[in-house]
N, C-alpha and C positions, 0 to 999 in steps of 0.2 A: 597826282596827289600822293599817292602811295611811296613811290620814287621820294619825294620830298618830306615823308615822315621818317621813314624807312631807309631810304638810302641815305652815304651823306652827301652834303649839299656845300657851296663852297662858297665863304661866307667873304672876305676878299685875298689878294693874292693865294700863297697856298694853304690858308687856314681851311681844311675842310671840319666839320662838327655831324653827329649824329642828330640831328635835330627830336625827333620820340623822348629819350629818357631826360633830355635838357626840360623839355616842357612837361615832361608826369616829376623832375625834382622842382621845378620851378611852380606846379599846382600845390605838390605835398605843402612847401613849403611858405607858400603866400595865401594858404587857406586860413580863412580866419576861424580858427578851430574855438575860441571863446565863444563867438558868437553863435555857433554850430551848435555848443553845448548849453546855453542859455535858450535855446530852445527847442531842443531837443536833451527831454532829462537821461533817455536811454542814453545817449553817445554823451552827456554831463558826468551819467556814476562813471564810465571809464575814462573822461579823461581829467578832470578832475584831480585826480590821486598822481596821475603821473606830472602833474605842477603844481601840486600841494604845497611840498614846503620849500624853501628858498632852496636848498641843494638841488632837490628836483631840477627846480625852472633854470637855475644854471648846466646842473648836467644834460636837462633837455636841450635846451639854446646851442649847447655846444655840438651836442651827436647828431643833431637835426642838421647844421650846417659842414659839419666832417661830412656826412653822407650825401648831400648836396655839390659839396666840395670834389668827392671823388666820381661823381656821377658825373659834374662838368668837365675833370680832369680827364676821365676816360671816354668822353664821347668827343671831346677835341684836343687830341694828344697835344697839339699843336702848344697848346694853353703850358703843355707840361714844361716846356721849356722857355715859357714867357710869364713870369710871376705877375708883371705890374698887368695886363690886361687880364689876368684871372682875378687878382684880390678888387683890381678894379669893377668887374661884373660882381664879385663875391659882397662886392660893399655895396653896389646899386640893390642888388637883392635880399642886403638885411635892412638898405630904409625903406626898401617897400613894404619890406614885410612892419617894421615896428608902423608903418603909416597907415598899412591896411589895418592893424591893431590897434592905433589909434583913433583911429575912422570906426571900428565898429564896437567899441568903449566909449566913442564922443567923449574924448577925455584928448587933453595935448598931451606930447610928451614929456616924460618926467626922466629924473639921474637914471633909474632903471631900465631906462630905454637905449642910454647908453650904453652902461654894463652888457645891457642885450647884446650892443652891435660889438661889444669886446670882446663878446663870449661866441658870438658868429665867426667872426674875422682868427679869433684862436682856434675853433673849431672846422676851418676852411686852412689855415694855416697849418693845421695836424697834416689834414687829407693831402696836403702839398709835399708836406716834409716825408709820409710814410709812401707817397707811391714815388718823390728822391730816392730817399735810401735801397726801395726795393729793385729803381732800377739804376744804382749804383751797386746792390749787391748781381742783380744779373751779368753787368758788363764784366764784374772782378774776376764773376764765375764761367766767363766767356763759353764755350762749347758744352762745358759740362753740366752748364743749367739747362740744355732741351734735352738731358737722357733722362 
């Protein structure tokens, strides 16, 4: 069991993946934090303020799945160099998440829900683009990036 949280594990051919930080971004992220704060007023006054107003909930949507984005990226490098099965996982994991949000709101989804998944898929889209560039800036800097 240790070996399989902890080690990695190899998911088919040679994709191997850190399995631990996939599943603590995949909790962060699929927690129904509305629901958490709806009953719980202590964890309600902080989290509240941080999706207060419409900037918020967009800036949050988006750095909650950059951060998810680079935690998938870097626990299966593999992913780094195959975009259509990372966006493809990145997009199963924002309709669970807007599903489990609408599950514990007992509300269907609304336009907002989409904008949500625009603003996942951009903010998974960042995390793709900045760990490109930085290891296009390593290659360019070939030896002289390990002194």
């Amino acid at each position: 069991m240790r070996r399989l949280l902890f080690g990695p594990i190899r998911l088919f051919g040679d994709m191997q993946v850190y399995l631990w930080p996939v599943l603590v971004a995949l909790l962060v992220t699929l927690f129904p934090y509305e629901w958490l704060a709806g009953i719980w007023p202590t964890f309600g006054s902080v989290f509240d303020p941080v999706f207060a107003t419409t900037r918020a909930h967009l800036i949050g949507h988006t750095t909650l799945f950059f951060l998810l984005g680079l935690l998938i990226l870097l626990s299966g490098p593999l992913l780094q160099r195959r975009p259509l099965p990372y966006f493809a996982l990145i997009l199963l994991v924002a309709l669970g998440q807007e599903a489990l949000q609408a599950l514990s709101k007992l509300h269907l989804p609304t336009d907002w829900d989409g904008l949500d998944l625009l603003l996942d898929l951009t903010g998974s889209a960042l995390a793709f683009l900045l760990l490109w560039l930085w290891q296009r800036a390593r290659q360019r800097l070939g030896p002289r990036a390990a002194n």
